[in-house]
C-alpha positions as protocol buffer text, in pm:
chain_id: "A"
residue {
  index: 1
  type: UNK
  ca { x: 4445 y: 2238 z: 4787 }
}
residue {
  index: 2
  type: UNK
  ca { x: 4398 y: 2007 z: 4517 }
}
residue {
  index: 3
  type: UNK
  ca { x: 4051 y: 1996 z: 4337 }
}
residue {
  index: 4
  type: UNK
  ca { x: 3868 y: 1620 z: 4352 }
}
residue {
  index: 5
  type: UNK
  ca { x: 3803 y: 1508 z: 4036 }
}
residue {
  index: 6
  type: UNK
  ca { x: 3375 y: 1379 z: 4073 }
}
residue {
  index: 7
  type: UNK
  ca { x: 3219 y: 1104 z: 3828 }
}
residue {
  index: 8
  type: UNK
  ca { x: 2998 y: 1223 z: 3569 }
}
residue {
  index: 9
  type: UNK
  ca { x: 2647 y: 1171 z: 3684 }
}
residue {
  index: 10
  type: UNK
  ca { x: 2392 y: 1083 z: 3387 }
}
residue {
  index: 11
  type: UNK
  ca { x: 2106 y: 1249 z: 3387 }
}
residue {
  index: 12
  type: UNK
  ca { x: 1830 y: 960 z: 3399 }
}
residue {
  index: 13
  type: UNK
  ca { x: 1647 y: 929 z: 3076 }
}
residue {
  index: 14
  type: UNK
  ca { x: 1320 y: 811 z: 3258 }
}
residue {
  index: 15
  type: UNK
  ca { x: 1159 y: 879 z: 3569 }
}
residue {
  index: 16
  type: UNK
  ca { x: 970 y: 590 z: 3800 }
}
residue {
  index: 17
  type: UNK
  ca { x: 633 y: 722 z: 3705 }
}
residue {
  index: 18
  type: UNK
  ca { x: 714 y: 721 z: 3300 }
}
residue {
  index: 19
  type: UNK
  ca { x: 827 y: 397 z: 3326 }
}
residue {
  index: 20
  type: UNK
  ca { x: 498 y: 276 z: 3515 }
}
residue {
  index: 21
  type: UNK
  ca { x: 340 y: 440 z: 3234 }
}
residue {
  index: 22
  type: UNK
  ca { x: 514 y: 294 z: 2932 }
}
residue {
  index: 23
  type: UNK
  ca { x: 515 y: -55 z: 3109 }
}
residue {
  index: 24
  type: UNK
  ca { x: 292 y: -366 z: 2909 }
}
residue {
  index: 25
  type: UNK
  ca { x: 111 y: -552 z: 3137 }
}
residue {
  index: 26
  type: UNK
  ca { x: -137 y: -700 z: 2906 }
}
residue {
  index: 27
  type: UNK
  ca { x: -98 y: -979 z: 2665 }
}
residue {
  index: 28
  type: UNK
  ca { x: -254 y: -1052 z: 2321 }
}
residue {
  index: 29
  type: UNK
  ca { x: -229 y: -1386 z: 2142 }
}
residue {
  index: 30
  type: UNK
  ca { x: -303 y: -1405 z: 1798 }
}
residue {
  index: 31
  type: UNK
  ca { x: -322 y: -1745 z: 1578 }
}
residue {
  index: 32
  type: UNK
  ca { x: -193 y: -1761 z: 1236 }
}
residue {
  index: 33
  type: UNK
  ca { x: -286 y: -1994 z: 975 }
}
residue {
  index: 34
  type: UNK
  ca { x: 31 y: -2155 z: 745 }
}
residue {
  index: 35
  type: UNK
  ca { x: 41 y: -1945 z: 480 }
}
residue {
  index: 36
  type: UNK
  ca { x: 3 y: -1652 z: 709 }
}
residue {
  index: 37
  type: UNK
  ca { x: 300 y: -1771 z: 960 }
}
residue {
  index: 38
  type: UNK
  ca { x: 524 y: -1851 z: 616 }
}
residue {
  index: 39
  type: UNK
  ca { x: 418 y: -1461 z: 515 }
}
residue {
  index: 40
  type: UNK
  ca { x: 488 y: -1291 z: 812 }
}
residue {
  index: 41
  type: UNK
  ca { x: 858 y: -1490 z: 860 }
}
residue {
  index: 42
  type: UNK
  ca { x: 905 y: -1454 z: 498 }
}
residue {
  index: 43
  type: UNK
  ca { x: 841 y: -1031 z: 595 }
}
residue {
  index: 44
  type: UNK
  ca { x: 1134 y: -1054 z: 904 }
}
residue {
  index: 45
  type: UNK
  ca { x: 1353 y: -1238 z: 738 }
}
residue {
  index: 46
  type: UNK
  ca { x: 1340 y: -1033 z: 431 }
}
residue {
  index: 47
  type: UNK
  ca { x: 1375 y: -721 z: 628 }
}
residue {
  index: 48
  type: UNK
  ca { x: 1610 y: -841 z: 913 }
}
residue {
  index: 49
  type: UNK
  ca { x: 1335 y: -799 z: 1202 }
}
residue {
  index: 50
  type: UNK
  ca { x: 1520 y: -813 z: 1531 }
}
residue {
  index: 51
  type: UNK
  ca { x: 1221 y: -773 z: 1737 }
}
residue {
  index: 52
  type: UNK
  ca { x: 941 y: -910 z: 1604 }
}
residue {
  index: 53
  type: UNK
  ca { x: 681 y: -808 z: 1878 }
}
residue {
  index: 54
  type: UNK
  ca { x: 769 y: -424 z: 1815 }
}
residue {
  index: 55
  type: UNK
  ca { x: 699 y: -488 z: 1445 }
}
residue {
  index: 56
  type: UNK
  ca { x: 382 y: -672 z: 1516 }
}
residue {
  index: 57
  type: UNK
  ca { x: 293 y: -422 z: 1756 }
}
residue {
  index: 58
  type: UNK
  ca { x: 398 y: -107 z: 1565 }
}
residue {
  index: 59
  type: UNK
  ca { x: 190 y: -233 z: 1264 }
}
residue {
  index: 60
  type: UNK
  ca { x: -90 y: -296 z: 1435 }
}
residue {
  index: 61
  type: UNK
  ca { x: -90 y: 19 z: 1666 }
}
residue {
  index: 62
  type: UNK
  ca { x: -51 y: 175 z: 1355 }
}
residue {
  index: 63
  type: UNK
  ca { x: -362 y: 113 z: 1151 }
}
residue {
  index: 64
  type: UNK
  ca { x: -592 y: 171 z: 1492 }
}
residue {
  index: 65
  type: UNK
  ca { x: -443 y: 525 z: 1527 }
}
residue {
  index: 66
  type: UNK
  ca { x: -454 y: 568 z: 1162 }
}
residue {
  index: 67
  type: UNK
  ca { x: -826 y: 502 z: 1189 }
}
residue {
  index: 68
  type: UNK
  ca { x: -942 y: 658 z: 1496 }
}
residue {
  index: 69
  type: UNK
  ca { x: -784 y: 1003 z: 1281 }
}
residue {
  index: 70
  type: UNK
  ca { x: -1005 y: 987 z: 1033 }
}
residue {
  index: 71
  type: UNK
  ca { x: -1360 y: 814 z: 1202 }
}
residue {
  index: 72
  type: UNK
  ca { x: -1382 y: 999 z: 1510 }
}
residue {
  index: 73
  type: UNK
  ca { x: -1669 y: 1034 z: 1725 }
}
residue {
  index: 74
  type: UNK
  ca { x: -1895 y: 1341 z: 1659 }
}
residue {
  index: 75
  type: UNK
  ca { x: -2215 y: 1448 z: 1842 }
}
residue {
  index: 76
  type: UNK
  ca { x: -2397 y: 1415 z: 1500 }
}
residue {
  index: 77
  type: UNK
  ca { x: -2427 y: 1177 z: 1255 }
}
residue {
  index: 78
  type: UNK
  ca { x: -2312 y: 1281 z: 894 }
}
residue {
  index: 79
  type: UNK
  ca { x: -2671 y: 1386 z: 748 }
}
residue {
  index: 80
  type: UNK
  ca { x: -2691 y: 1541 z: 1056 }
}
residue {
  index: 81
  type: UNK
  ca { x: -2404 y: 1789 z: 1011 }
}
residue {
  index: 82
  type: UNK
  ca { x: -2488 y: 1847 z: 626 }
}
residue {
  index: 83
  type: UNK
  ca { x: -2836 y: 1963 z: 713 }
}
residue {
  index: 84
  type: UNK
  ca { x: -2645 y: 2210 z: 932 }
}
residue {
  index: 85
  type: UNK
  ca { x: -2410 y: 2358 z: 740 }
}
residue {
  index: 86
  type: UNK
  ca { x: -2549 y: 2668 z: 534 }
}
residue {
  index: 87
  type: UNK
  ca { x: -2496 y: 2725 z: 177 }
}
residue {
  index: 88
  type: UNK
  ca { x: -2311 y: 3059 z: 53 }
}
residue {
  index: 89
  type: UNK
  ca { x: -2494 y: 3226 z: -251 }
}
């Protein structure tokens, strides 16, 4: 009896529910002035920018997480919190 030879089956890199996740279904327009427009095709061009969106979005994304790491919410405001902490002698 001679053994069948079966196709490789690839794994699938993503299921349905991870790609409902990582799916954009909301849009943001943003207006540049001139000098603005010349900059930011001056910056693709420069750098060979394939996908611009990613870039834009990537940048952006970026500087939001960037912030929300260091001014996160607290319970107290900042005097707050330094009347509470104890000095060692």
């Amino acid at each position: 009896m001679a053994k069948v030879k079966r196709p490789k089956v690839q794994a699938k890199s993503k299921t349905l529910v991870e790609k409902e996740k990582s799916s954009r279904r909301h849009a943001i327009t943003t207006m540049l002035n001139d000098i603005e427009f010349d900059a930011y095709n001056r910056y693709c061009k420069q750098f060979k920018v394939k996908n611009k969106s990613k870039m834009m979005r990537d940048m952006v994304l970026s500087s939001i997480w960037k912030d929300y790491g260091q001014n996160y919410p607290t319970l107290f405001d900042k005097q707050e919190l330094a009347d509470l902490v104890i000095e060692r002698r």
